[in-house]
Structures are given as C-alpha cells and as structure tokens.
N, CA, C and O atoms as CSV, one atom per row, in Angstrom:
chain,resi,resn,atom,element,x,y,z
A,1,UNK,N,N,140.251,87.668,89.868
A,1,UNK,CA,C,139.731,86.761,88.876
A,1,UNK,C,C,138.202,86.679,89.018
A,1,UNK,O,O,137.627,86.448,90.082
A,2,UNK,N,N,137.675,86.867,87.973
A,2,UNK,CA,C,136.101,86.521,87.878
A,2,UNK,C,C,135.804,85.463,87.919
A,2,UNK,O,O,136.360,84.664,87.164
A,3,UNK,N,N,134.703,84.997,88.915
A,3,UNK,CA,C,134.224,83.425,88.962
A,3,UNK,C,C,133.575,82.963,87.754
A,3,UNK,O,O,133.617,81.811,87.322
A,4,UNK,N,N,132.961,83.970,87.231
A,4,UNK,CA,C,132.375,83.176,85.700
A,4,UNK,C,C,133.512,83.639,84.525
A,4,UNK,O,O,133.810,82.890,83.595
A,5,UNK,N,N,133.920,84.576,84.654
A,5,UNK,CA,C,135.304,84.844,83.229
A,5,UNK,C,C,136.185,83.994,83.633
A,5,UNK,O,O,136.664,83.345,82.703
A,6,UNK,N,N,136.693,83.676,84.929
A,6,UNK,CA,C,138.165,83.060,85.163
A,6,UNK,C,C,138.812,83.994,84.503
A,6,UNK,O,O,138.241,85.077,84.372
A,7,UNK,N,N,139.947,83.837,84.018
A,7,UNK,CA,C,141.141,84.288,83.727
A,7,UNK,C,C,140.925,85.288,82.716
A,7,UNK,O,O,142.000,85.623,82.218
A,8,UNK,N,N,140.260,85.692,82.388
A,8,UNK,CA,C,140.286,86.438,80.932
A,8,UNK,C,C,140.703,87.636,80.673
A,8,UNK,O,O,139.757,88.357,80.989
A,9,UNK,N,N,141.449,88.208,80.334
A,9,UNK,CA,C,142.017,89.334,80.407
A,9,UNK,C,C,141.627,90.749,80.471
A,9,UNK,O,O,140.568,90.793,81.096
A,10,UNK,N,N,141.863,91.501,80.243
A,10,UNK,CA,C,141.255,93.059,80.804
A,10,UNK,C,C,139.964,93.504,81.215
A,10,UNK,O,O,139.389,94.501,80.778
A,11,UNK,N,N,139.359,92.377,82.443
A,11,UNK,CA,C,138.679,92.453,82.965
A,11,UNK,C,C,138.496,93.891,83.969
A,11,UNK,O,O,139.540,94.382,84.398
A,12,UNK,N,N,137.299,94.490,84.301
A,12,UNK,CA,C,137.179,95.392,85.369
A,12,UNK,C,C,136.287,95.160,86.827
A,12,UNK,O,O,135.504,94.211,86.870
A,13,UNK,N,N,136.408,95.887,87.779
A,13,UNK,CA,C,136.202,95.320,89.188
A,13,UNK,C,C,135.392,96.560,89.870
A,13,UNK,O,O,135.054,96.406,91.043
A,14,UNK,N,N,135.045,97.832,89.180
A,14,UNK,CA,C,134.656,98.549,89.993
A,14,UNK,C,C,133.690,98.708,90.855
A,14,UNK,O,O,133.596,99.275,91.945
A,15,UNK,N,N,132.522,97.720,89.739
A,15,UNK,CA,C,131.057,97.543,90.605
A,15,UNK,C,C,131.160,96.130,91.609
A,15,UNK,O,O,132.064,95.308,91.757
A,16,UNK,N,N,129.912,96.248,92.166
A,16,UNK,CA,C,129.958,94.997,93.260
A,16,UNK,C,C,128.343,94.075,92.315
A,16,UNK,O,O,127.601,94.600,91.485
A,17,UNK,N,N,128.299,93.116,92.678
A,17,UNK,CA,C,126.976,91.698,92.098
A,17,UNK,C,C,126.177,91.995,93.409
A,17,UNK,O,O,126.952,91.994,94.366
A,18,UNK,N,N,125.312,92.164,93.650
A,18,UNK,CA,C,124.176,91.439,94.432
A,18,UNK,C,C,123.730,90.141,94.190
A,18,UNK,O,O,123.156,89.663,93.211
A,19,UNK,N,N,124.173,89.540,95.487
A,19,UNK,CA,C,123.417,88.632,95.016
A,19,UNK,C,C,122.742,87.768,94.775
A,19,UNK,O,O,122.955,86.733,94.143
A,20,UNK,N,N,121.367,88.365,95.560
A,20,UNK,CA,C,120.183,88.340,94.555
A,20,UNK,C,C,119.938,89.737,93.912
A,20,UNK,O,O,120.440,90.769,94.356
A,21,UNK,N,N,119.129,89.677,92.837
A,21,UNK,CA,C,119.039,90.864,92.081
A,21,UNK,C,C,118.466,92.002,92.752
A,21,UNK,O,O,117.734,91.432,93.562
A,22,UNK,N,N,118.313,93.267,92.953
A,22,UNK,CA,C,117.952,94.056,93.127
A,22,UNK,C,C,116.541,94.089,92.921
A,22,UNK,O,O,115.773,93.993,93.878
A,23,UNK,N,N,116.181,94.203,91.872
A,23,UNK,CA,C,114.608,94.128,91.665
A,23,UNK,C,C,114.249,93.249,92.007
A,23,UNK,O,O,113.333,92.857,91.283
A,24,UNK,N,N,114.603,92.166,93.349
A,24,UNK,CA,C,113.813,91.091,93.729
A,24,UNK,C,C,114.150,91.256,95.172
A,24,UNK,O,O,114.033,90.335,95.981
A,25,UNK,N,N,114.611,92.563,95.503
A,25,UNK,CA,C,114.746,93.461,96.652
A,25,UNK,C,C,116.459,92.634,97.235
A,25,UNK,O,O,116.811,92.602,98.414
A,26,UNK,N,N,116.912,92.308,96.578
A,26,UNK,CA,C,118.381,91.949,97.302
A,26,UNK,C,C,119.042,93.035,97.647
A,26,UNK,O,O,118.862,93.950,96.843
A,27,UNK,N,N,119.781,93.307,98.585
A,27,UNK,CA,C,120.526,94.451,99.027
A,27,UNK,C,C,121.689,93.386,99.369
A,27,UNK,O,O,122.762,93.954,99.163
A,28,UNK,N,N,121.868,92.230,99.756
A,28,UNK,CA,C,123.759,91.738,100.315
A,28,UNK,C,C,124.226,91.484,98.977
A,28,UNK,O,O,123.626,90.766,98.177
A,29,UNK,N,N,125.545,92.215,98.699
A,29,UNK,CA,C,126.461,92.146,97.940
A,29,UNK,C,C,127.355,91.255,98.132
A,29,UNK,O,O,127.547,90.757,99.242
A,30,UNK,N,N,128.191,90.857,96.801
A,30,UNK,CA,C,129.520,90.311,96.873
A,30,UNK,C,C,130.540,91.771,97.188
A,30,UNK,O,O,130.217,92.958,97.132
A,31,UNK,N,N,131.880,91.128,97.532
A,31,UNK,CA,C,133.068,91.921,97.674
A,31,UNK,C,C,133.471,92.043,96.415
A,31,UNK,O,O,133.505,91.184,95.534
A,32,UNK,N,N,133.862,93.480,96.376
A,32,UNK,CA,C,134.252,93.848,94.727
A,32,UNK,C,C,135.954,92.590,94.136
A,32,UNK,O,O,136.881,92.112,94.790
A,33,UNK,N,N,135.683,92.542,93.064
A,33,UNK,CA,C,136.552,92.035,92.475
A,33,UNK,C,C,136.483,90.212,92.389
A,33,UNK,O,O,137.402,89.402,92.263
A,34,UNK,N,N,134.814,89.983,92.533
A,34,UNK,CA,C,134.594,88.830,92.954
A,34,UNK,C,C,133.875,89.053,91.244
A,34,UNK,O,O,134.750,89.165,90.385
A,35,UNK,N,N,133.002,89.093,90.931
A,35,UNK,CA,C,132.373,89.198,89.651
A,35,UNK,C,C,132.731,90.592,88.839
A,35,UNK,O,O,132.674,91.662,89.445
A,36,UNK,N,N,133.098,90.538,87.454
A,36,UNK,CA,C,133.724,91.251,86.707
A,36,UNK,C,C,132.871,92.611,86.001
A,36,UNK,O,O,131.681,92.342,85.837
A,37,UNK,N,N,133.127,93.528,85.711
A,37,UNK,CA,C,131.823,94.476,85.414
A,37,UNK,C,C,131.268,94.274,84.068
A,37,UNK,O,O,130.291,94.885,83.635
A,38,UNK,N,N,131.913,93.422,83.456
A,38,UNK,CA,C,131.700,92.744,82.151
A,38,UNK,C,C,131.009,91.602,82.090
A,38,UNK,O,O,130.535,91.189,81.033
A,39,UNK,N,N,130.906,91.065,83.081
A,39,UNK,CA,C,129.954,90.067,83.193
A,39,UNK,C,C,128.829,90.652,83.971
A,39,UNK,O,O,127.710,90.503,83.481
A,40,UNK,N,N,128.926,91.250,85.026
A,40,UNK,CA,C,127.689,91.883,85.518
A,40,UNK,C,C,126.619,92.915,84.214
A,40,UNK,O,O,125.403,93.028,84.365
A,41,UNK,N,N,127.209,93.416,83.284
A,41,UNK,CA,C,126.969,94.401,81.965
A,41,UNK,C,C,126.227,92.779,81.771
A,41,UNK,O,O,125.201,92.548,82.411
A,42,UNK,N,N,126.796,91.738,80.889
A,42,UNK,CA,C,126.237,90.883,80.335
A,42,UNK,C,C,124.893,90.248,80.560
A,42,UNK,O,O,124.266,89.645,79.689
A,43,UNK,N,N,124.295,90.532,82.452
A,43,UNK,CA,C,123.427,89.884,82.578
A,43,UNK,C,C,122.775,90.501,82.870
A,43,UNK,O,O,121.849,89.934,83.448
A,44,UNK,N,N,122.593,92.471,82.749
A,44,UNK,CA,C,121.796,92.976,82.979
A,44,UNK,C,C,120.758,93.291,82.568
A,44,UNK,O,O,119.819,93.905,83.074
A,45,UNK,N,N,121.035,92.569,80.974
A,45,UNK,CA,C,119.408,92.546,79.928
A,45,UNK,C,C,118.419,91.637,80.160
A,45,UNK,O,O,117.238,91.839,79.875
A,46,UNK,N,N,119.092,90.077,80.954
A,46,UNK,CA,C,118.617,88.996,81.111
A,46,UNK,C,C,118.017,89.104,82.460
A,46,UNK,O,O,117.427,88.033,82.598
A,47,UNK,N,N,117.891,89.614,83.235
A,47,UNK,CA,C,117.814,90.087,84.770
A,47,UNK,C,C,116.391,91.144,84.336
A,47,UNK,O,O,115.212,90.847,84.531
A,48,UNK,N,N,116.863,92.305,83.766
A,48,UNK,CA,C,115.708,93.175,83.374
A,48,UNK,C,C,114.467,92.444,82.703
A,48,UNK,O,O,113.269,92.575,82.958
A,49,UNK,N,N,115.218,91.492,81.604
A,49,UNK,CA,C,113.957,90.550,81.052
A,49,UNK,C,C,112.945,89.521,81.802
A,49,UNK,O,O,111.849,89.227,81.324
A,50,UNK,N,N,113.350,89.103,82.808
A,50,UNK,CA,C,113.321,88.358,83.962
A,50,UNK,C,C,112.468,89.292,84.779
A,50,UNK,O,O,111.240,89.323,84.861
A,51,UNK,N,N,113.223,89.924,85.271
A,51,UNK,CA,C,112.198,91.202,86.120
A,51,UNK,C,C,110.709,91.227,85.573
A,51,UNK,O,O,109.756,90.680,86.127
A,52,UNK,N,N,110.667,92.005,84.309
A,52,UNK,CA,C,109.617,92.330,83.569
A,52,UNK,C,C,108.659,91.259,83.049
A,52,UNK,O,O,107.474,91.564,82.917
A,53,UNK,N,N,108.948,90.409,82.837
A,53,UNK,CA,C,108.357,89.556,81.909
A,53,UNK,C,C,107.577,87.684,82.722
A,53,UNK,O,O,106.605,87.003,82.395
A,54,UNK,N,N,108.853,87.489,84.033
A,54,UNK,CA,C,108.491,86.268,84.432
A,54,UNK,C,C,107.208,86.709,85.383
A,54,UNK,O,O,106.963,87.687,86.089
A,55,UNK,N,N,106.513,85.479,85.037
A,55,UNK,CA,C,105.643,85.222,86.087
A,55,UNK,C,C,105.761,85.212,87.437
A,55,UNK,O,O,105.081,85.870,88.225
A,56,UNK,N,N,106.708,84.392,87.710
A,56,UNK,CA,C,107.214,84.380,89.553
A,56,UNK,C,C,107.623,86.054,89.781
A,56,UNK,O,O,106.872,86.851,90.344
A,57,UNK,N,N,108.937,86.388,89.234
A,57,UNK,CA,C,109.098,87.779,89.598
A,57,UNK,C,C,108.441,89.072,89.665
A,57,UNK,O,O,108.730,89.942,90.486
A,58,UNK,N,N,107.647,89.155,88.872
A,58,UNK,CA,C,106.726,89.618,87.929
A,58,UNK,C,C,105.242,89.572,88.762
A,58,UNK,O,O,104.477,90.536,88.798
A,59,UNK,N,N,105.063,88.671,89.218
A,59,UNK,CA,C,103.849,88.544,90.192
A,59,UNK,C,C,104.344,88.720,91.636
A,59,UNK,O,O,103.352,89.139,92.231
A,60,UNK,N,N,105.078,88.647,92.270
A,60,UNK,CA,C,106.021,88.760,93.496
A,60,UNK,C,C,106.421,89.954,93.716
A,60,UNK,O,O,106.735,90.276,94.862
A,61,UNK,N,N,106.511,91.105,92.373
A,61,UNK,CA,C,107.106,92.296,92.508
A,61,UNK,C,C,105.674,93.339,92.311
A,61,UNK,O,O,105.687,94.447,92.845
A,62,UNK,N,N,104.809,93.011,91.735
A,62,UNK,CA,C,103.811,93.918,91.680
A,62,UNK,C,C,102.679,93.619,93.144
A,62,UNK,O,O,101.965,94.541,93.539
A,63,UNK,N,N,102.660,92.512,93.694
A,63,UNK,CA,C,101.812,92.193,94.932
A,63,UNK,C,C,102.581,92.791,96.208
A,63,UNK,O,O,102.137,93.697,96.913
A,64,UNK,N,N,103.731,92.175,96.376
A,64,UNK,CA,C,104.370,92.644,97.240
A,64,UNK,C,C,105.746,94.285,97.404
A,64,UNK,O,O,106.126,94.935,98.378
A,65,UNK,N,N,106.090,94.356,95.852
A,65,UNK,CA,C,106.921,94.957,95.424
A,65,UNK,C,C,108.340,94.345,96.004
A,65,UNK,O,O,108.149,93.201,96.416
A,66,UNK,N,N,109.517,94.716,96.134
A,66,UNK,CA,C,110.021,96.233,95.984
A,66,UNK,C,C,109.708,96.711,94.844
A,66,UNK,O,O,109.022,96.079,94.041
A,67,UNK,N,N,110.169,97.888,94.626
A,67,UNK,CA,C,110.250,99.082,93.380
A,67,UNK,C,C,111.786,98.795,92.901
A,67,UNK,O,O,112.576,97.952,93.328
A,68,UNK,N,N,111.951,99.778,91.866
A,68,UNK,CA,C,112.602,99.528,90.981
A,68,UNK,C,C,114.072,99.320,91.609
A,68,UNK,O,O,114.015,100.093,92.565
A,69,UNK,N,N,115.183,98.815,91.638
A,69,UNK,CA,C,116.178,98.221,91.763
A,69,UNK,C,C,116.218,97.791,93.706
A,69,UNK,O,O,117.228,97.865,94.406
A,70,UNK,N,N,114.944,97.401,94.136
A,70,UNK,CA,C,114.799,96.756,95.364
A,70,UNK,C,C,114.919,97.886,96.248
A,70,UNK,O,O,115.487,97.825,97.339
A,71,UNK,N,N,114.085,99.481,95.510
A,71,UNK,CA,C,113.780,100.270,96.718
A,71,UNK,C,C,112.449,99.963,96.961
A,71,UNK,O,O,111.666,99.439,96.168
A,72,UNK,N,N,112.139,100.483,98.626
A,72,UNK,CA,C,110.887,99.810,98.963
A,72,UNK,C,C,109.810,101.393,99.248
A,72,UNK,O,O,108.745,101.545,99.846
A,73,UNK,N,N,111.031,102.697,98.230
A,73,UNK,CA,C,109.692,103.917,98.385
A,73,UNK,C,C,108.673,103.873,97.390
A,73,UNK,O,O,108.866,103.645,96.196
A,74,UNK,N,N,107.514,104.117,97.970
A,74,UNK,CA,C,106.360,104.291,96.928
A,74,UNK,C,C,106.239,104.766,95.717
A,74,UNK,O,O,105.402,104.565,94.838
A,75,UNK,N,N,107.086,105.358,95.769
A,75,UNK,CA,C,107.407,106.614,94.389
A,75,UNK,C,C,108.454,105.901,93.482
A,75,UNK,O,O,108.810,106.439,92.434
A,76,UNK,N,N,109.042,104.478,93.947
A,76,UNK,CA,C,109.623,103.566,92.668
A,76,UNK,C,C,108.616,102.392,92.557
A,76,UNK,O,O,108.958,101.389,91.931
A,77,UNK,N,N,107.487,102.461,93.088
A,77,UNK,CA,C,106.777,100.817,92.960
A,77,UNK,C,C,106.383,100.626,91.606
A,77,UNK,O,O,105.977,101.406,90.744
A,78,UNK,N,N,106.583,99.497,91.625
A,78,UNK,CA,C,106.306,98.768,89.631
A,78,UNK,C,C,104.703,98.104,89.918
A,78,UNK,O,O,104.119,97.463,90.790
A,79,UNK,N,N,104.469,98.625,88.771
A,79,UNK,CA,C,103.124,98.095,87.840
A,79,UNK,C,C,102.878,97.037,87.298
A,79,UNK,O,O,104.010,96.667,86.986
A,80,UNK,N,N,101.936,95.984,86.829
A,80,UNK,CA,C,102.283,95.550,85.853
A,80,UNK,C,C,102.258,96.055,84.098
A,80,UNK,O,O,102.077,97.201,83.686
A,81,UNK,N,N,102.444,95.093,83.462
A,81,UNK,CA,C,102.100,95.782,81.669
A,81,UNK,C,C,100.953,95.694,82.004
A,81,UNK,O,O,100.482,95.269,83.060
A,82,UNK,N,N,100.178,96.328,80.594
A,82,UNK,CA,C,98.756,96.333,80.589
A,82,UNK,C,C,98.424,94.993,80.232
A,82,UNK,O,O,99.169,94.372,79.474
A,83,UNK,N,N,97.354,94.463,80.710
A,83,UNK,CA,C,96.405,93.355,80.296
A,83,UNK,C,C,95.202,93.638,79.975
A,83,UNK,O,O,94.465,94.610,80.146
A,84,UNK,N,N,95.097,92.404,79.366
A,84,UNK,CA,C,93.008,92.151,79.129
A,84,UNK,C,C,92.543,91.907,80.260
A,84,UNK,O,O,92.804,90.770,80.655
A,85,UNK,N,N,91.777,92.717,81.139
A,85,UNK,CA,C,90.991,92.242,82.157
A,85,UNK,C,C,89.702,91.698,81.755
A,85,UNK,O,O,88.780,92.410,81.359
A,86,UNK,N,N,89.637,90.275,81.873
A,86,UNK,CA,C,87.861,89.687,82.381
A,86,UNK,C,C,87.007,90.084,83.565
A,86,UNK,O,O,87.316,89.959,84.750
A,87,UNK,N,N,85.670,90.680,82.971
A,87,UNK,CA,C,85.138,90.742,84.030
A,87,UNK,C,C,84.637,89.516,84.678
A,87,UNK,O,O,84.210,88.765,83.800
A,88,UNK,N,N,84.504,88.967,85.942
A,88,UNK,CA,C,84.371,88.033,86.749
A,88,UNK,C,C,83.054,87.821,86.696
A,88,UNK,O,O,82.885,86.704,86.208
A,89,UNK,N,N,82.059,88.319,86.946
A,89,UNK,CA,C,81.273,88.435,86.350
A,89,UNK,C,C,80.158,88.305,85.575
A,89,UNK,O,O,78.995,88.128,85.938
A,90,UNK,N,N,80.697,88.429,84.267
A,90,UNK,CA,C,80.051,88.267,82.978
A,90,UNK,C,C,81.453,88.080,81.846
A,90,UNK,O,O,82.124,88.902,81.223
A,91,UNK,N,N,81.483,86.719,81.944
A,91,UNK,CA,C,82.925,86.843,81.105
A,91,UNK,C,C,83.203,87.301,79.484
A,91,UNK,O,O,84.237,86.976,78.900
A,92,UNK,N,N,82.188,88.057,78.888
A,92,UNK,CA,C,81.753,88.154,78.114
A,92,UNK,C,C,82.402,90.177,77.902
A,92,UNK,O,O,82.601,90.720,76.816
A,93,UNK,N,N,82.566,90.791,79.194
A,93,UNK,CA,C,82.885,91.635,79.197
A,93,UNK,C,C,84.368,92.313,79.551
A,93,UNK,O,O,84.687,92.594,80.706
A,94,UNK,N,N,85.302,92.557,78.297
A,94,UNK,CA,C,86.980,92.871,78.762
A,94,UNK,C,C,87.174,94.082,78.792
A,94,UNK,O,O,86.431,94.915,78.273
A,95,UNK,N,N,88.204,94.314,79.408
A,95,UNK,CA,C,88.934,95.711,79.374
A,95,UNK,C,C,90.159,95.584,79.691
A,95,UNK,O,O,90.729,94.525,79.953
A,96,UNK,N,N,90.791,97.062,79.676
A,96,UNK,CA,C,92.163,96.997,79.436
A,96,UNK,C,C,92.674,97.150,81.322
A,96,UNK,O,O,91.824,97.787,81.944
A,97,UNK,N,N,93.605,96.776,82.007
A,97,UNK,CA,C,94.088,97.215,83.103
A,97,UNK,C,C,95.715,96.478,83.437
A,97,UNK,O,O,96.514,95.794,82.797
A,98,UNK,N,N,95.642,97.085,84.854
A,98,UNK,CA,C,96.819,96.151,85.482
A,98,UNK,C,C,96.910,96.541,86.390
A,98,UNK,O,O,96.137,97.448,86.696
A,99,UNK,N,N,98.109,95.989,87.537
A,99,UNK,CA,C,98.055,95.501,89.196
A,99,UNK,C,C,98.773,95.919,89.588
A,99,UNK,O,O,99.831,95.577,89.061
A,100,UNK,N,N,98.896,96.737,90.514
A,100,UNK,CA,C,99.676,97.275,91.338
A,100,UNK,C,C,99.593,97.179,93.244
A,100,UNK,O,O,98.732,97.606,94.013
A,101,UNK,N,N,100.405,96.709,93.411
A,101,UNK,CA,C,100.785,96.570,94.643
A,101,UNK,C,C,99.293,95.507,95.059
A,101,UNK,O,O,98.787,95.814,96.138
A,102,UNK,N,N,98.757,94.599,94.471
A,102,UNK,CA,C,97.745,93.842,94.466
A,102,UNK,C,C,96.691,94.452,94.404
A,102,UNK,O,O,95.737,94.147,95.120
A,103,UNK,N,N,96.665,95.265,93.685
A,103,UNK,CA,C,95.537,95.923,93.828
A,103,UNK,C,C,95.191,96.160,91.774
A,103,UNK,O,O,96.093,96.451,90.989
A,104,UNK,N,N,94.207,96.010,91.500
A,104,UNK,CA,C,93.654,95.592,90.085
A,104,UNK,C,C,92.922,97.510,89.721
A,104,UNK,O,O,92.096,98.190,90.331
A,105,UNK,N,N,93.760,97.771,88.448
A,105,UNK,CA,C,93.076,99.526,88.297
A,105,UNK,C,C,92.801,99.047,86.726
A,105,UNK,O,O,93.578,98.597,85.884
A,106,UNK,N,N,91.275,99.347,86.675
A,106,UNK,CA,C,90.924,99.150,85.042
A,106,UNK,C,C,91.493,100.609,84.442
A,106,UNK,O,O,91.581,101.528,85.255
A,107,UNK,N,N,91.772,100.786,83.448
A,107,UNK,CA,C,91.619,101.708,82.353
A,107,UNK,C,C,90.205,101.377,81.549
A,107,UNK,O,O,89.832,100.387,80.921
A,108,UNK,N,N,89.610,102.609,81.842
A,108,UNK,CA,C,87.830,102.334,81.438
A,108,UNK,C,C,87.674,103.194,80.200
A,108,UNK,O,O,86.722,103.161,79.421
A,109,UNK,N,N,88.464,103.766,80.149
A,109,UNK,CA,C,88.472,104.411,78.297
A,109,UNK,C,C,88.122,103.341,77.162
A,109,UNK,O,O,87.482,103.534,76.128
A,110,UNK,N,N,88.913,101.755,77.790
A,110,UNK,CA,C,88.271,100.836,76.752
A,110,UNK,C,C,87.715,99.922,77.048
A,110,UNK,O,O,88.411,98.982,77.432
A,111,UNK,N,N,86.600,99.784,77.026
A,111,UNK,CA,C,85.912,98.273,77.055
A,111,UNK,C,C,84.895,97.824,76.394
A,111,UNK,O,O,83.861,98.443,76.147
A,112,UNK,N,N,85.275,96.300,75.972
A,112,UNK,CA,C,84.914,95.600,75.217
A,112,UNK,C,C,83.913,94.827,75.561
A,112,UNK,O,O,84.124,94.125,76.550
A,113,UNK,N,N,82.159,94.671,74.695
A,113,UNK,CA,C,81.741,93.044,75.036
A,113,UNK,C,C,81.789,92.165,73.948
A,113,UNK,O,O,81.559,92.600,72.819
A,114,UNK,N,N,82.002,91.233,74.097
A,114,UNK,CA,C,82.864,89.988,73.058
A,114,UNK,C,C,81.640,89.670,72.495
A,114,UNK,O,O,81.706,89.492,71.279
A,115,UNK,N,N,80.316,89.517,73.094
A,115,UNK,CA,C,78.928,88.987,72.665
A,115,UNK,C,C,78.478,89.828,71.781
A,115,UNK,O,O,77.876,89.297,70.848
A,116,UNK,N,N,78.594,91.299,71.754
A,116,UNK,CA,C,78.186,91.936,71.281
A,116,UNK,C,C,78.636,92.562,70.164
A,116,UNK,O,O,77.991,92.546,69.116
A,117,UNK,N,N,79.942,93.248,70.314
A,117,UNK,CA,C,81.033,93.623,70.016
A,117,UNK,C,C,81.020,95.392,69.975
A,117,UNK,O,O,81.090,96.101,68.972
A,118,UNK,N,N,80.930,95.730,71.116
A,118,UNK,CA,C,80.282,97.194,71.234
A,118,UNK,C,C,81.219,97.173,72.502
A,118,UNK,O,O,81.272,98.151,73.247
C-alpha cells in the first residue's frame, strides 16, 4: 500500500523514494513498495521545479552542489540560469552571467551601461 495513494488500485512498486531528493544530494532510500511509482512519476515535475527554480535549493546546489541527481562528480555540477549581473562597482553597468560552484562567470559578449545605453 502506498502511504500517499493508500489503497488505490493498480498501483506499481518497482522504484524506491529517496527521501530527500536526490538533487539535494539524498542518497537514503525508502524500502520498495513503501511509495508507489505513480506517485513518485507525480512529483517528479514538482521536485525538478523546485530544484531549478527555488531559491534555497537553487542557491545550496550551485555554491555547494551536488550535481545532477545528488552526484558529487564534477562533470554533473549544476549552474545557475543566466542572470543580469550588476557590476558592484558602478551600478550603472550589467551583463549577462551565472554561478557555479560559487564562483560568478560573466558572459562578456553582452554588456550593458544603463546611463548610457551602449
């Protein structure tokens, strides 16, 4: 029986839940047949959206990582999306970048000054 379906009928059991998510580096699992693969399917858009998009996770996963489903090789580490970077500076001057592993990489193909507009 699934703890969140309960009873519901032609449920499947093959996969196992982590749980905490993977992309927030969880590796201890539940025992199979504890959460349903139909409910695990259900929350894997909301989990990915979460991943990608929240602030806490989202800032927690690009400073510290893991990589993509809570591996910790270099060759899965996540990025963030691109942003507007301010220069610190002269706030007057943006560009495009983003953060990886705490570390800030402009893309210098574009930049903007707001004062100017050049």
């Amino acid at each position: 029986m699934c703890i969140y379906y309960l009873d519901q009928a032609n449920l499947n059991y093959f996969k196992r839940e982590h749980i905490i998510p993977a992309g927030l580096g969880g590796r201890e699992m539940l025992a199979q047949g504890i959460v349903s693969d139909e409910f695990n399917l259900s929350m894997a858009g909301l989990e990915k959206d979460y991943m990608n998009n929240s602030l806490y996770a989202g800032f927690a996963r690009i400073l510290l990582g893991p990589g993509q489903r809570g591996s910790l090789s270099p060759n899965k580490e996540v990025r963030s999306d691109v942003h507007v970077l301010v220069n610190k500076d002269d706030n007057s001057d943006v560009s495009l970048g983003y953060i990886q592993k705490g570390k800030t990489y402009e893309l210098t193909q574009i930049r903007v000054n707001t004062l100017n507009n050049k």
